[in-house]
C-alpha positions, 0 to 999 in steps of 0.5 A: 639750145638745139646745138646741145641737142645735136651733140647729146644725140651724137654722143648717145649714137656714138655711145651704142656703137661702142657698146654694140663693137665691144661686148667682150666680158672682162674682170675688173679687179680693184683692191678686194672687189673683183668686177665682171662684166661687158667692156662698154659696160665698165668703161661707159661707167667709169666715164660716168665716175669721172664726169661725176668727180669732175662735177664735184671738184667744180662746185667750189667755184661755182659758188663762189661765182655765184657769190661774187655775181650777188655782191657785184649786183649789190654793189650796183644797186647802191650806185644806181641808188647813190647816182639818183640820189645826187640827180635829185640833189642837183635839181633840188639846189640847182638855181633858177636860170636868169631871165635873158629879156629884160623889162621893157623900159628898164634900160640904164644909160 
């Protein structure tokens, strides 16, 4: 966890430098809007737009990973269920272990 912390906070650093090196005004036209603003500006939300695309196109497999970790967790509490299941079934039937000493003047010739 405290690695995730170190690369946000050099990520931030990194991100105030750019904005800090590149304050020039540029336009940005796209098909009838037309943008004017800070180059660190816009490129920091275009950034922001394709983190977020990215986010969304990966939801899908999210879910269904999600999904396939349930039925997978499902499918292994009805074999821990059927495994204890048969370990009572066995004791159950299992028969009694003969003696190994025999009654003392029982012996046959």
């Amino acid at each position: 966890m405290q690695v995730f912390v170190l690369i946000a906070i050099l990520v931030a650093a990194l991100a105030v430098i750019f904005a800090v090196q590149n304050t020039e005004v540029v336009v940005v036209d796209f098909l009838i809007w037309s943008f004017q603003g800070s180059l660190a500006l816009l490129l920091l939300i275009a950034l922001a737009a394709g983190a977020i695309a990215s986010s969304l196109a990966s939801i899908p497999s999210m879910f269904r990973a999600h999904k396939l970790v349930g039925n997978q967790r499902r499918k292994v509490e009805e074999l821990e269920g059927e495994i204890r299941r048969l370990l009572e079934e066995r004791a159950r039937t299992k028969p009694a272990a003969p003696s190994s000493t025999g009654t003392p003047g029982d012996e046959s010739a």
